[in-house]
KOLZANU-705259 format. One record per residue (C-alpha): x negated, z, y negated; residue in one letter; residue number from 1. Coordinates in nm, 3 decimals, padded with zeros to 5 digits. Last residue first. Example, Ala and Ser with C-alpha at 12.3 -4.5 7.8 and 13.67 -1.06 7.14 Angstrom:
2
<atom xx="-01.367" zz="00.714" yy="00.106" aa="s" i="2"/>
<atom xx="-01.230" zz="00.780" yy="00.450" aa="a" i="1"/>
//
This chain:
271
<atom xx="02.240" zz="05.217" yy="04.251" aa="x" i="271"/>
<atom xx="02.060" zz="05.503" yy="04.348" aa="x" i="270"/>
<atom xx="02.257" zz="05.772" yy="04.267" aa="x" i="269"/>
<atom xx="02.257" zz="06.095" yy="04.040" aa="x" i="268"/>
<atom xx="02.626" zz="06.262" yy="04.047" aa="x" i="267"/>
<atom xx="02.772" zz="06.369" yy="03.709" aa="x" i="266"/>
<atom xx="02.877" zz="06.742" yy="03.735" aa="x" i="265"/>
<atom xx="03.024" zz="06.840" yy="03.374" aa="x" i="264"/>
<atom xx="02.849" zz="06.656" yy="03.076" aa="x" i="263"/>
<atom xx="02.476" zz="06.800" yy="02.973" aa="x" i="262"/>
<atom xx="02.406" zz="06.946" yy="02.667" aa="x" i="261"/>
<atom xx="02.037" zz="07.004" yy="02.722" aa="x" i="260"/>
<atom xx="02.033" zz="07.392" yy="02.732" aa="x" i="259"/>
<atom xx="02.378" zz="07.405" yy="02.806" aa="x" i="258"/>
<atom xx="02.378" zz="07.153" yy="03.116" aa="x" i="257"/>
<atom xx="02.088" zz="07.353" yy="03.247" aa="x" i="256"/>
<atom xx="02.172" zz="07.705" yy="03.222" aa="x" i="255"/>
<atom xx="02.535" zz="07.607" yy="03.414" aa="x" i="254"/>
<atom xx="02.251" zz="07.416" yy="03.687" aa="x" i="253"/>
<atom xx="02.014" zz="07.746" yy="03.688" aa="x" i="252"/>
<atom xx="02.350" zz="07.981" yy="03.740" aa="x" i="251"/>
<atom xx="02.525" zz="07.780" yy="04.023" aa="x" i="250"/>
<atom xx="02.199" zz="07.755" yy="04.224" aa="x" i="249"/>
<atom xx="02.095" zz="08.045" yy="04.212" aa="x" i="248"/>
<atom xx="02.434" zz="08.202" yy="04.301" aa="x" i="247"/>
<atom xx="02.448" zz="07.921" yy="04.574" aa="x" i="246"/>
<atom xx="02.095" zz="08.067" yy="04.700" aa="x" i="245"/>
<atom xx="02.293" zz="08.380" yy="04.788" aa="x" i="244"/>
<atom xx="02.083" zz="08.668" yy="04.638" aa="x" i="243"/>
<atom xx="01.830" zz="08.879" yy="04.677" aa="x" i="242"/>
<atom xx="01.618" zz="08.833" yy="04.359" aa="x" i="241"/>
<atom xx="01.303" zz="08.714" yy="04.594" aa="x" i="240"/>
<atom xx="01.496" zz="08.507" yy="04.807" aa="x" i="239"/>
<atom xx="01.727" zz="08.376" yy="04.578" aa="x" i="238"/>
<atom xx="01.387" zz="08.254" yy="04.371" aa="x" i="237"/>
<atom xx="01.269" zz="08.109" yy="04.727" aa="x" i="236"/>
<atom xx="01.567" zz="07.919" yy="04.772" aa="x" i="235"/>
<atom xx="01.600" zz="07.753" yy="04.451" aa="x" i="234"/>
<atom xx="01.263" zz="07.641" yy="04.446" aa="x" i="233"/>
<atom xx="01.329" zz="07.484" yy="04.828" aa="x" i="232"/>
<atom xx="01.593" zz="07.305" yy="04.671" aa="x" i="231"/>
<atom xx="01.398" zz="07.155" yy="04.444" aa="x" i="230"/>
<atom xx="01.227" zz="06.976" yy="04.715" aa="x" i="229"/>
<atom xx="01.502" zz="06.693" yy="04.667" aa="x" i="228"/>
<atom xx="01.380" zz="06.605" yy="04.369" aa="x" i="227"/>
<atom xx="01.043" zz="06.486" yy="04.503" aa="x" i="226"/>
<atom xx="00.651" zz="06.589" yy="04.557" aa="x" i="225"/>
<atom xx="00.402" zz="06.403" yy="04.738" aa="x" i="224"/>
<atom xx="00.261" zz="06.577" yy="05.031" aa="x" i="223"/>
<atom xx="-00.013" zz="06.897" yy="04.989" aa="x" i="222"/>
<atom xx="00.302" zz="07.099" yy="05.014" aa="x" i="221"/>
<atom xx="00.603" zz="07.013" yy="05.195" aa="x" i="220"/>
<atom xx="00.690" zz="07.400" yy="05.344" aa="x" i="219"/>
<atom xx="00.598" zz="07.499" yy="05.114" aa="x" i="218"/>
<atom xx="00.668" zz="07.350" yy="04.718" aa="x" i="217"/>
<atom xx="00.559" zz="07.024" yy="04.637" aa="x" i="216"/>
<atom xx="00.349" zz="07.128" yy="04.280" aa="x" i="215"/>
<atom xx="00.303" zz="06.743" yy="04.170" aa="x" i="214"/>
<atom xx="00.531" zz="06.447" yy="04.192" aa="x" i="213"/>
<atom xx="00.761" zz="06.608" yy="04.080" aa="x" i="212"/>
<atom xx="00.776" zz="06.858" yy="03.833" aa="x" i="211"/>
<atom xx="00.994" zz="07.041" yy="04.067" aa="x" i="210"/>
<atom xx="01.252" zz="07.210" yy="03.867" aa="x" i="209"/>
<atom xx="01.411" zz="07.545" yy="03.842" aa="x" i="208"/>
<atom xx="01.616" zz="07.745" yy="03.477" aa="x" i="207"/>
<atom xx="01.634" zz="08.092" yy="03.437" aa="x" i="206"/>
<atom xx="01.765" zz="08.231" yy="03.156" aa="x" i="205"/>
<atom xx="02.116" zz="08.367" yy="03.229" aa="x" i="204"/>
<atom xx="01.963" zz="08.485" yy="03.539" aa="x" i="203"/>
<atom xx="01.754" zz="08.706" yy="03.335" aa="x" i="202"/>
<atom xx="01.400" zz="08.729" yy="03.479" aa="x" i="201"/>
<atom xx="01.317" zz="08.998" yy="03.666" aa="x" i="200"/>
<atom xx="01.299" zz="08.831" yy="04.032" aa="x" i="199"/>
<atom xx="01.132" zz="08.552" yy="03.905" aa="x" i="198"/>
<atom xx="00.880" zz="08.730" yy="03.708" aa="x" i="197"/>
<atom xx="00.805" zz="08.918" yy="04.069" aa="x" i="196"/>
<atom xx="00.767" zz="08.584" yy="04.206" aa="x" i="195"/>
<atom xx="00.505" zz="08.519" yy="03.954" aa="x" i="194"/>
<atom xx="00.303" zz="08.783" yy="04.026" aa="x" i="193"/>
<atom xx="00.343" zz="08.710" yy="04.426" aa="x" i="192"/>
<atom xx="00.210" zz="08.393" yy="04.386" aa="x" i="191"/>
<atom xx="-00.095" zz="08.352" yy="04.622" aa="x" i="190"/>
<atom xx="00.146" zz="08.258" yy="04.890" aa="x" i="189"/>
<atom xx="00.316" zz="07.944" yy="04.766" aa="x" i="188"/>
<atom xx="00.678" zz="07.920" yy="04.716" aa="x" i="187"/>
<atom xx="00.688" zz="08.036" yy="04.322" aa="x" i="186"/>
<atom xx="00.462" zz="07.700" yy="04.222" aa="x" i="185"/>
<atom xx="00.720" zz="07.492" yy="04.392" aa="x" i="184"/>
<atom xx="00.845" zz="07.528" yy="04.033" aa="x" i="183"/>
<atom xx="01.003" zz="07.774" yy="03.767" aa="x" i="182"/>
<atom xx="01.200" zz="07.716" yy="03.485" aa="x" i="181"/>
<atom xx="01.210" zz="07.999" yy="03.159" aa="x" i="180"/>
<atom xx="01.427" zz="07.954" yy="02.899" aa="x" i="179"/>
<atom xx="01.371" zz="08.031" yy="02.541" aa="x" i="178"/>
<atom xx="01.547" zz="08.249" yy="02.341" aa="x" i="177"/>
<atom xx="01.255" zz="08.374" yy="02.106" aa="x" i="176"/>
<atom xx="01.315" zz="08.725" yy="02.282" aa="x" i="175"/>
<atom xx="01.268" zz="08.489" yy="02.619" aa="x" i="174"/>
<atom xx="00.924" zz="08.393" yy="02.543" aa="x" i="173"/>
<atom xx="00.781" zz="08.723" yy="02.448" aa="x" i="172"/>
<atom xx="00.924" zz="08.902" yy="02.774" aa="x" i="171"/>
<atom xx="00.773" zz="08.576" yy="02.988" aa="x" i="170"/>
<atom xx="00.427" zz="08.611" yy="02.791" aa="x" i="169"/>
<atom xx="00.463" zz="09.045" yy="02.911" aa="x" i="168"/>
<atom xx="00.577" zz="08.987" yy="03.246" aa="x" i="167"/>
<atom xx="00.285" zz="08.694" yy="03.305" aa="x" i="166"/>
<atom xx="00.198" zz="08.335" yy="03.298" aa="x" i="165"/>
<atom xx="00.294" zz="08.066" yy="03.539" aa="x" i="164"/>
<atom xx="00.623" zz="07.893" yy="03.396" aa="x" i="163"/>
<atom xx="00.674" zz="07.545" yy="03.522" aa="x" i="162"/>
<atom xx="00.847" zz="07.452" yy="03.216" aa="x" i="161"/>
<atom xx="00.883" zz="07.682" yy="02.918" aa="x" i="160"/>
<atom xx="01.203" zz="07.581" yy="02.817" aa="x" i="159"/>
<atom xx="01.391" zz="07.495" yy="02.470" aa="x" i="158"/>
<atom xx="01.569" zz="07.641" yy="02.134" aa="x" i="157"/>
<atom xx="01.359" zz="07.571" yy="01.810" aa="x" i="156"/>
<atom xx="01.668" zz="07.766" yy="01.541" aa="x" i="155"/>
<atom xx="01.497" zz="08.059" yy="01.481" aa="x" i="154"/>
<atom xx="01.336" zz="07.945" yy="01.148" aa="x" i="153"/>
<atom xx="01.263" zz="07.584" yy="01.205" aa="x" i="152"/>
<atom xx="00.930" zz="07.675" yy="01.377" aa="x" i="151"/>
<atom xx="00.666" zz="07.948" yy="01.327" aa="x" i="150"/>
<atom xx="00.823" zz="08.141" yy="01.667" aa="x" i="149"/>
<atom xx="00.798" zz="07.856" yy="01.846" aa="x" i="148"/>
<atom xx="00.442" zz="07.755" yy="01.708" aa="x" i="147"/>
<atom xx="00.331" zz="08.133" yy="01.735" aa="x" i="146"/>
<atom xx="00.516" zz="08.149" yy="02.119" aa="x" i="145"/>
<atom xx="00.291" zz="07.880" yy="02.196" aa="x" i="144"/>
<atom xx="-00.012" zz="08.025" yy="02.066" aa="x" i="143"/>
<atom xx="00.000" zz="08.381" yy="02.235" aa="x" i="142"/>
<atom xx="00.096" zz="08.201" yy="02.563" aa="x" i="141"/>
<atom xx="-00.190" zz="07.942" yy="02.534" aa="x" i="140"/>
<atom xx="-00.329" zz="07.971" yy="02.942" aa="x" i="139"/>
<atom xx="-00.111" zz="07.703" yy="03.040" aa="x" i="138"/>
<atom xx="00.145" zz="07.622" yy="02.846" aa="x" i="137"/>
<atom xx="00.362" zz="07.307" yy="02.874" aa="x" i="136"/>
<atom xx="00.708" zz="07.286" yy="02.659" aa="x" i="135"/>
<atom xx="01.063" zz="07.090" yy="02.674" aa="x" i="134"/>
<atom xx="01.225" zz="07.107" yy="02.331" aa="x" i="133"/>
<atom xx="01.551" zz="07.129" yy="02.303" aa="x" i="132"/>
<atom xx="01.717" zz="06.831" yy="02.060" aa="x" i="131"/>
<atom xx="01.843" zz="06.934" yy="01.730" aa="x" i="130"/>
<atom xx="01.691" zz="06.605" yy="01.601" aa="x" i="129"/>
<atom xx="01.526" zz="06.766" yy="01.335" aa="x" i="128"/>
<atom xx="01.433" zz="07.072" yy="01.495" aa="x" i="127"/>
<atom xx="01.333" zz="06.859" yy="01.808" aa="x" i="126"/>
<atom xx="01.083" zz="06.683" yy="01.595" aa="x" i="125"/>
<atom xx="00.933" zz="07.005" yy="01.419" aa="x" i="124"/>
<atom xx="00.881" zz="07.110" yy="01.743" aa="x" i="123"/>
<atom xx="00.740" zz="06.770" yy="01.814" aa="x" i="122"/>
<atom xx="00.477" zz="06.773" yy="01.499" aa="x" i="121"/>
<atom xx="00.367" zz="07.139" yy="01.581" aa="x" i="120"/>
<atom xx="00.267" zz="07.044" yy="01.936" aa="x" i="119"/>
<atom xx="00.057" zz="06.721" yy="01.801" aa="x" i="118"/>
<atom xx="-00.076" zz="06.993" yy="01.542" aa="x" i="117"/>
<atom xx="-00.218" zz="07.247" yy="01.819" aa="x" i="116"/>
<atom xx="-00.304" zz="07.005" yy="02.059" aa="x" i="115"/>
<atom xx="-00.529" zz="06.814" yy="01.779" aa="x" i="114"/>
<atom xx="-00.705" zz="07.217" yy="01.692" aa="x" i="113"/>
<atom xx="-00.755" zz="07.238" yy="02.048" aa="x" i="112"/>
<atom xx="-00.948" zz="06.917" yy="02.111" aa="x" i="111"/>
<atom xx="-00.765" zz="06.713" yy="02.370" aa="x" i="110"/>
<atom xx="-00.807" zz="06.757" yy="02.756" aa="x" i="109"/>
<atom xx="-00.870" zz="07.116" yy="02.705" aa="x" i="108"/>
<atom xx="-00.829" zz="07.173" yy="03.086" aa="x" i="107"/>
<atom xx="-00.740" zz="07.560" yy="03.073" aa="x" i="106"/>
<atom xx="-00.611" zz="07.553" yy="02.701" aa="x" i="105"/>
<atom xx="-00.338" zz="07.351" yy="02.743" aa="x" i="104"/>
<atom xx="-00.101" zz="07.379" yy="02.476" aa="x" i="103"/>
<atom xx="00.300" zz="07.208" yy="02.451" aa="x" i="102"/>
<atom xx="00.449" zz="06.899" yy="02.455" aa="x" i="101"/>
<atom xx="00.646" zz="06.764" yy="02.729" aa="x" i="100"/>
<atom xx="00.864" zz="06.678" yy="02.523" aa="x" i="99"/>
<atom xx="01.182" zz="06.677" yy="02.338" aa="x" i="98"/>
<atom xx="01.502" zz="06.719" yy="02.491" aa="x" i="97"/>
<atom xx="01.858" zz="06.520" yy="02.569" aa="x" i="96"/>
<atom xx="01.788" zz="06.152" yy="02.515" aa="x" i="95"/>
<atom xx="02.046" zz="05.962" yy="02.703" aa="x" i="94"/>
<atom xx="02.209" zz="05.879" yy="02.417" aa="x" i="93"/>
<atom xx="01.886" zz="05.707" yy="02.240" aa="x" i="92"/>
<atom xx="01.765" zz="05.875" yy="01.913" aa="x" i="91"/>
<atom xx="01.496" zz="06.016" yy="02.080" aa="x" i="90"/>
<atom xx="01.345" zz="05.661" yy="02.111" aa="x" i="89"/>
<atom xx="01.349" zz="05.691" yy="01.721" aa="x" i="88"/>
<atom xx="01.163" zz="05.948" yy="01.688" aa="x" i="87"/>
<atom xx="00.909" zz="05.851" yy="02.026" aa="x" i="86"/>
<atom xx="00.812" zz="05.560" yy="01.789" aa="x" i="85"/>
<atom xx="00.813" zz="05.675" yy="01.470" aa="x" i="84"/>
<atom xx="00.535" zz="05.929" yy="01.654" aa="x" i="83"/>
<atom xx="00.341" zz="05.640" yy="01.827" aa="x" i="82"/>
<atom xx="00.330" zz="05.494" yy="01.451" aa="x" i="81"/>
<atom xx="00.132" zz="05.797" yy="01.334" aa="x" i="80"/>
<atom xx="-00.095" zz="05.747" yy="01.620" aa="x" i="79"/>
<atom xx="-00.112" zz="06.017" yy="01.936" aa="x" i="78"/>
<atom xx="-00.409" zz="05.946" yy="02.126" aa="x" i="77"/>
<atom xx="-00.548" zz="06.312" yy="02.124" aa="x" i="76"/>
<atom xx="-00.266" zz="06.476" yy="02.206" aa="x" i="75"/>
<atom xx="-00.307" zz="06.329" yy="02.543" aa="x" i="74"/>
<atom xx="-00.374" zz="06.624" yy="02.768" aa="x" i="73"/>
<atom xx="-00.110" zz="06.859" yy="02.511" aa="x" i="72"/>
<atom xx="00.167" zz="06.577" yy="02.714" aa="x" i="71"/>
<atom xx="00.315" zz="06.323" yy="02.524" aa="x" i="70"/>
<atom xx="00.714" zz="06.337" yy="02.367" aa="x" i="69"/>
<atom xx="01.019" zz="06.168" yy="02.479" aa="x" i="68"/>
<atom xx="01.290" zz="06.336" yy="02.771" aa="x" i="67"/>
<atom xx="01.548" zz="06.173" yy="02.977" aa="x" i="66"/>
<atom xx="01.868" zz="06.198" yy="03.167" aa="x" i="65"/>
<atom xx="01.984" zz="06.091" yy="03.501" aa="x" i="64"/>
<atom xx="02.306" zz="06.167" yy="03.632" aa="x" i="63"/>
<atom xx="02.465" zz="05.832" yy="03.641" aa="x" i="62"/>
<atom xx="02.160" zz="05.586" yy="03.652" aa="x" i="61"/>
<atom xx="02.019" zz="05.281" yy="03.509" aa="x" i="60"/>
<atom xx="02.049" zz="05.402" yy="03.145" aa="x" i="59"/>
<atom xx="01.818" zz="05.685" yy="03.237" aa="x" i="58"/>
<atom xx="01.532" zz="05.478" yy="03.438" aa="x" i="57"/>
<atom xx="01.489" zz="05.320" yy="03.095" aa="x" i="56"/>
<atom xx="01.449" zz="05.615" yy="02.902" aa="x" i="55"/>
<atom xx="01.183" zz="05.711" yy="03.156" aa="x" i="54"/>
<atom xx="01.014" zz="05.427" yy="03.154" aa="x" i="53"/>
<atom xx="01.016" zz="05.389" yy="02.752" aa="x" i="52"/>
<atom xx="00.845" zz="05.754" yy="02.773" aa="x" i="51"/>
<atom xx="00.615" zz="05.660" yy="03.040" aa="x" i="50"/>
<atom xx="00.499" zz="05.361" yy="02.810" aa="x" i="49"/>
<atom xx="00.305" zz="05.630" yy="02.594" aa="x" i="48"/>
<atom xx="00.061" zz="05.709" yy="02.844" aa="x" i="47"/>
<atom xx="00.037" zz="05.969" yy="03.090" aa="x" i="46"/>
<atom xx="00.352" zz="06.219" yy="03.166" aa="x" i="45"/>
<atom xx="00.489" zz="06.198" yy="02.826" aa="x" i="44"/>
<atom xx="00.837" zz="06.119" yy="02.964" aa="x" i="43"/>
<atom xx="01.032" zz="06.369" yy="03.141" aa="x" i="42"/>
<atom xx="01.284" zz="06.265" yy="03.423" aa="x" i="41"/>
<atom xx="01.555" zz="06.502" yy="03.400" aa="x" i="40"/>
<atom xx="01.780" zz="06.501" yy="03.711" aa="x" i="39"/>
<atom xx="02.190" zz="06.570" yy="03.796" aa="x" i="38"/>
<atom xx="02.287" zz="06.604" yy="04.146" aa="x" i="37"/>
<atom xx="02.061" zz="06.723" yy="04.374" aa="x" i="36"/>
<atom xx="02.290" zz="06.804" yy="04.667" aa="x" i="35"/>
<atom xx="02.063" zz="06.738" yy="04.933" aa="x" i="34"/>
<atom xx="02.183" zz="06.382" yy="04.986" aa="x" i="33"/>
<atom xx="02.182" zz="06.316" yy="04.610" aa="x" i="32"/>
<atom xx="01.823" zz="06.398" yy="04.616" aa="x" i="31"/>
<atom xx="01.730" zz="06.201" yy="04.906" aa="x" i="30"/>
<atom xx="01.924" zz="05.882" yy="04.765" aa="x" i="29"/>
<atom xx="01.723" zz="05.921" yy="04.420" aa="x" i="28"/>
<atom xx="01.412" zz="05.919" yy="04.668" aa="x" i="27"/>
<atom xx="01.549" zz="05.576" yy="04.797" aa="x" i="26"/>
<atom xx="01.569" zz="05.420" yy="04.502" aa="x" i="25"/>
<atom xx="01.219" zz="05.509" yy="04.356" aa="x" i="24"/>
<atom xx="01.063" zz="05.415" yy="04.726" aa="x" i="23"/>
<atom xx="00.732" zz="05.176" yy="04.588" aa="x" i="22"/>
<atom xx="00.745" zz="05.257" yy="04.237" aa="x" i="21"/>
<atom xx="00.732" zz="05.590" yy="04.288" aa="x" i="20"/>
<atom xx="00.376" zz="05.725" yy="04.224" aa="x" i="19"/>
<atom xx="00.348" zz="05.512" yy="03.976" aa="x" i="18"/>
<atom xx="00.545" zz="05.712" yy="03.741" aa="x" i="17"/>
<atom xx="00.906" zz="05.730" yy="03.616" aa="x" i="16"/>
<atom xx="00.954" zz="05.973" yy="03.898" aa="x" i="15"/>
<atom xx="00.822" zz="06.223" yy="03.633" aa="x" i="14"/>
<atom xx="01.035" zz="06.517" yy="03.714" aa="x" i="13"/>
<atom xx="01.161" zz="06.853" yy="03.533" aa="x" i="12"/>
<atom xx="01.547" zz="07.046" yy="03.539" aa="x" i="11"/>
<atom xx="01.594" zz="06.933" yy="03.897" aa="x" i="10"/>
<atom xx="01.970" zz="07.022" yy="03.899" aa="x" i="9"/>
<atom xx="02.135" zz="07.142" yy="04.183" aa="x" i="8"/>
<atom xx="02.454" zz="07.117" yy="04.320" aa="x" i="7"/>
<atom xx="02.654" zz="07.422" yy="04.548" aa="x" i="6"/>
<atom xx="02.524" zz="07.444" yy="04.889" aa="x" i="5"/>
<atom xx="02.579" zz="07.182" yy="05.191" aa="x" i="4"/>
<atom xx="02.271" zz="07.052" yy="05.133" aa="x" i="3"/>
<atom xx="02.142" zz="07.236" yy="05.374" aa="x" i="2"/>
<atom xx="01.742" zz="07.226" yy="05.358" aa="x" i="1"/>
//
């Protein structure tokens, strides 16, 4: 990596989780040393309590932002109360999207039908709150873009994160104006239909991320993922459009801070 390129944004992290709390401050320091300079941790990743730990990690941190909503796995545990919960956590400055939320129809963690309402319930949330709404979909394209497209009457604005699906779910989701952010997923070698998404996709539109700590791109995969490794993401989608990776880089962080109302550059560090 040279992190001599322009700033990046990792648009889609959990280092709230477990999985950090042994070397949290010194992955921030890898990011900001390879130009990562702005991160969204999401909350929802697991139990409720991720969400406070994200919002918490936040306030600690210049260039750190957070997210509040569960993941389609745990629609299932959702109370009434959890909801007044995460509505008025998303109340807190630092706040900038809704989610994850979403369907996951490959794993069907949660009964469909609960996924289905829990997903309905936070896009009605980020229509209230005018927040973006961050959303999982794995093998649910027609359903998700239903919900988006059922929702707040053109005005639900968000991301499908980690996209995986095809030209024709990525043509659907962009004419409802969503972005589209792509992972390590794009590195590895069985992807080549979802490079070629990539390469198509508006630039305007296209947002990266590592959903860390899962999905480390090559050359780090099988290892614990981390912000820093988004620059790999932003490599391989130049790489495919044929591009400068600073043009990739310049155009996902400008989609960022307008999709989630970011400030100008802000530098994440571990202080």
């Amino acid at each position: 990596m040279n992190p001599n390129l322009a700033p990046l944004i990792d648009t889609h992290c959990h280092i709230q989780t477990e999985e950090f709390d042994e070397d949290r401050h010194e992955v921030l320091a890898r990011a900001r040393e390879a130009g990562v300079d702005t991160l969204i941790v999401v909350g929802g990743a697991g139990d409720l309590s991720t969400n406070d730990a994200a919002v918490r990690l936040a306030e600690a941190h210049p260039g750190l932002y957070a997210t509040v909503g569960m993941h389609p796995h745990d629609a299932k545990d959702v109370a009434t109360e959890d909801m007044d919960r995460l509505r008025r956590l998303a109340g807190h400055p630092k706040v900038v999207a809704i989610g994850e939320t979403g369907l996951d129809f490959h794993y069907d963690n949660s009964p469909r039908d609960v996924q289905r309402e829990m997903f309905d319930r936070f896009a009605g949330l980020a229509v209230e709150t005018r927040l973006p709404i961050v959303v999982h979909n794995r093998e649910s394209d027609r359903e998700v873009a239903e919900t988006i497209r059922g929702r707040g009457g053109g005005t639900l604005r968000g991301v499908i994160h980690c996209f995986t699906s095809d030209q024709a779910a990525a043509r659907s989701f962009l004419d409802l104006g969503f972005y589209l952010s792509f992972s390590g997923i794009v590195t590895f070698k069985n992807a080549e239909g979802l490079r070629d998404v990539a390469r198509r996709v508006p630039l305007d539109r296209l947002l990266i991320e590592t959903d860390a700590p899962f999905l480390a791109p090559v050359p780090k995969r099988g290892r614990r993922n981390e912000p820093a490794y988004v620059r790999f993401v932003a490599d391989a989608v130049a790489r495919v459009r044929g591009v400068e990776v600073d043009e990739v880089a310049a155009a996902s962080s400008h989609n960022a801070r307008t999709l989630f109302g970011l400030p100008a550059e802000e530098t994440a560090r571990a202080s």
